[in-house]
DRENTI-709974 format. One line per 8 residues: for each residue x, y, z of N, C-alpha, C, O. Coordinates in pm, 1 decimal. Layout:
REM DRENTI-709974
X/Y/Z/X/Y/Z/X/Y/Z/X/Y/Z | ...
***
This chain:
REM DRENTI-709974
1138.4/-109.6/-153.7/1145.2/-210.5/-254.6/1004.9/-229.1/-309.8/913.5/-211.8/-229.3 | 968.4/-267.2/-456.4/898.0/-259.0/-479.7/847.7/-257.5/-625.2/924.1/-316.5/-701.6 | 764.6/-217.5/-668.6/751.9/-179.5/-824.9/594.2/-216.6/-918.6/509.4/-305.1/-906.6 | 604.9/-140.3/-979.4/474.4/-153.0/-1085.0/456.4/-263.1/-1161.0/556.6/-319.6/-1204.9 | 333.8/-310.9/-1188.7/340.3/-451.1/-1289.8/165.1/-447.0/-1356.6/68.1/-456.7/-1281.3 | 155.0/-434.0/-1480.1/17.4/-379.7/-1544.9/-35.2/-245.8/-1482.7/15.1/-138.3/-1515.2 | -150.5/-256.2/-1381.2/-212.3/-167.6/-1336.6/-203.6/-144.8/-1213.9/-253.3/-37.4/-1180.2 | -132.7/-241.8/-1086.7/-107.0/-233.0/-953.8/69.4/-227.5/-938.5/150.3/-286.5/-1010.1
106.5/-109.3/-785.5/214.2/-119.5/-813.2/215.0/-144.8/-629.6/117.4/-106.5/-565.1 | 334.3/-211.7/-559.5/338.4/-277.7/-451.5/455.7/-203.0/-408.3/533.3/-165.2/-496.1 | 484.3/-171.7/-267.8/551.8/-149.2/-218.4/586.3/-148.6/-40.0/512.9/-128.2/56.7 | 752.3/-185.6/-53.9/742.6/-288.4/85.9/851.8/-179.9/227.9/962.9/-126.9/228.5 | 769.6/-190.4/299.4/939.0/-135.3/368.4/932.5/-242.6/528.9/866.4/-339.8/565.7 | 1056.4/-144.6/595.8/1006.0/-224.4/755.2/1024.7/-95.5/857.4/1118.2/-15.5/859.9 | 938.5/-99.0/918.3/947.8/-15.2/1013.6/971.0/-51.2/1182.4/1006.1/-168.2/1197.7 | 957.7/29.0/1313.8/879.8/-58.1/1435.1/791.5/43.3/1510.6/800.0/166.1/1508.9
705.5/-34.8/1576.8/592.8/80.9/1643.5/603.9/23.1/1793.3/614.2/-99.1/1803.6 | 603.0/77.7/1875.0/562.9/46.7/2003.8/671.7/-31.2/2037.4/654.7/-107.0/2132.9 | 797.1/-31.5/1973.7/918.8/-123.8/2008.9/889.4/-286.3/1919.5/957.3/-383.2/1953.6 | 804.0/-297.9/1828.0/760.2/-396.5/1759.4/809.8/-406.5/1621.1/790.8/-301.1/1560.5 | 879.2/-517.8/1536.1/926.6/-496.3/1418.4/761.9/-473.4/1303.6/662.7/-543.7/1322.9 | 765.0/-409.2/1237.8/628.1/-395.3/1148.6/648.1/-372.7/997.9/697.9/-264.4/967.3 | 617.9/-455.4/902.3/618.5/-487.3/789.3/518.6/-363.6/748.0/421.7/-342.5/820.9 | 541.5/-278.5/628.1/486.3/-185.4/570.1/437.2/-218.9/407.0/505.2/-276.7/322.3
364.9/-190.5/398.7/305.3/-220.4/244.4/216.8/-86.2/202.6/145.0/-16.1/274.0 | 250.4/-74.9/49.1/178.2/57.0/-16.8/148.7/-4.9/-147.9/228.8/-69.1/-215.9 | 18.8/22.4/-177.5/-2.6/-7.5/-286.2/-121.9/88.3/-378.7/-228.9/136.3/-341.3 | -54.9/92.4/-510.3/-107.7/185.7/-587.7/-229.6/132.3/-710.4/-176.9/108.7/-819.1 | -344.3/116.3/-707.2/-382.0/68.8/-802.8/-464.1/197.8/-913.3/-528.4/300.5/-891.5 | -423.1/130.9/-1024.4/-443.8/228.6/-1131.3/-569.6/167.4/-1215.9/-572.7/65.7/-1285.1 | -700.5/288.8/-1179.9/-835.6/232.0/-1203.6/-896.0/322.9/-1316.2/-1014.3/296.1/-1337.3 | -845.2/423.2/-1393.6/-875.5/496.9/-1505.9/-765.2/576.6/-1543.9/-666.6/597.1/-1473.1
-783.1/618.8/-1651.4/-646.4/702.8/-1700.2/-677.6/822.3/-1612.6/-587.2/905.8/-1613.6 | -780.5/851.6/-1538.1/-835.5/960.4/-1450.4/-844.0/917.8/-1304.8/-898.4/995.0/-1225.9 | -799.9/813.2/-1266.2/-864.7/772.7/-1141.9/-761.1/605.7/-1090.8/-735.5/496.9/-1142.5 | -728.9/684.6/-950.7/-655.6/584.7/-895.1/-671.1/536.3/-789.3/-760.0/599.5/-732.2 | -603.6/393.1/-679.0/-699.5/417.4/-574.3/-512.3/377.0/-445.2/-423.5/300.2/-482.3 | -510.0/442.2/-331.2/-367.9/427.8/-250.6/-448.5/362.1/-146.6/-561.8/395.1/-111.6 | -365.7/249.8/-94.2/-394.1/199.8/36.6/-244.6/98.5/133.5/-145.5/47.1/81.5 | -272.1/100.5/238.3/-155.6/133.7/322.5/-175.2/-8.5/406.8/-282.0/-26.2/465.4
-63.8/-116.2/412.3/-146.9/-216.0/542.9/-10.3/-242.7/587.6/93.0/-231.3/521.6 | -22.7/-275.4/693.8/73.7/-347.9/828.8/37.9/-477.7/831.0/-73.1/-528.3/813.9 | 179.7/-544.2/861.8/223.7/-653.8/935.2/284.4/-697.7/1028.4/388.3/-633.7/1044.9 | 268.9/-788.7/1109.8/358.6/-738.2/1255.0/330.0/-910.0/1291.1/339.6/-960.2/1403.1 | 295.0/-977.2/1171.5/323.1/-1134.0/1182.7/410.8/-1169.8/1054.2/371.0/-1258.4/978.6 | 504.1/-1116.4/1034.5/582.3/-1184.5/934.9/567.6/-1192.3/767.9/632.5/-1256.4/685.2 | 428.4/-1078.3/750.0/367.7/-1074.6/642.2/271.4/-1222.0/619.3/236.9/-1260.5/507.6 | 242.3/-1282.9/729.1/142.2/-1339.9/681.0/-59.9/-1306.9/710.2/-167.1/-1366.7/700.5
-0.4/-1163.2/751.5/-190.4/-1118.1/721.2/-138.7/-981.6/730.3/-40.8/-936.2/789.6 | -227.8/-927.5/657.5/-211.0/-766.3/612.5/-326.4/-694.1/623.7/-411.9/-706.9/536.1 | -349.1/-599.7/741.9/-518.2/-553.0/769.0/-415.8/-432.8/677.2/-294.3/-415.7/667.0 | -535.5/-366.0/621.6/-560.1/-252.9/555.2/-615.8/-127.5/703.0/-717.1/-143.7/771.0 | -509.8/-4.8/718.8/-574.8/56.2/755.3/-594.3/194.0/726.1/-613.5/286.2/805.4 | -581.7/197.8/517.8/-636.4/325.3/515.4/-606.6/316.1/388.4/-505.0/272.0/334.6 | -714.4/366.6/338.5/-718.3/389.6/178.6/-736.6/517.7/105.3/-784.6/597.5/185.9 | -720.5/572.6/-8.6/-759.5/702.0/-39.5/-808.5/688.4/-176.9/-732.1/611.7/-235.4
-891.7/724.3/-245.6/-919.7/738.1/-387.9/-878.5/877.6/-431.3/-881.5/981.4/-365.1 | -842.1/859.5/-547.5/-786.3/1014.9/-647.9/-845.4/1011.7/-768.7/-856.2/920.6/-850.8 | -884.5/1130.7/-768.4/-939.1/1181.7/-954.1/-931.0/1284.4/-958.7/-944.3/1382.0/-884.9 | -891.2/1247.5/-1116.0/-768.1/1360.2/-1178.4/-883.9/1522.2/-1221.6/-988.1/1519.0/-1287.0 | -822.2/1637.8/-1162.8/-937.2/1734.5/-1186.7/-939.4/1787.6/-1302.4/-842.0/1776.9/-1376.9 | -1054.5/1856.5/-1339.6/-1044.0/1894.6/-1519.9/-1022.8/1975.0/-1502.2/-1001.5/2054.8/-1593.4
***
């Protein structure tokens, strides 16, 4: 579930790790018509705190 809105786009799922329910989040932000940035965070309180644990930057090759 999920979706684009201006330049950031959000996305939700649920997963479990270690026998634990865990809230999934992806999010896409769009930082040049060349250049974007992905990052990934967990929840495992109900979505009320979201550590980030991994990001990636992309640019587009000529």
């Amino acid at each position: 579930m999920g979706g684009f809105a201006d330049r950031r786009g959000e996305f939700y799922g649920d997963d479990r790790h270690d026998g634990k329910d865990v809230r999934v989040r992806f999010g896409w932000t769009v930082l040049s018509p060349a250049a974007a940035r992905w990052e990934q965070a967990f929840s495992v309180d109900g979505g009320r705190t979201w550590p980030t644990d991994c990001t990636m930057d992309f640019t587009r090759a000529s």
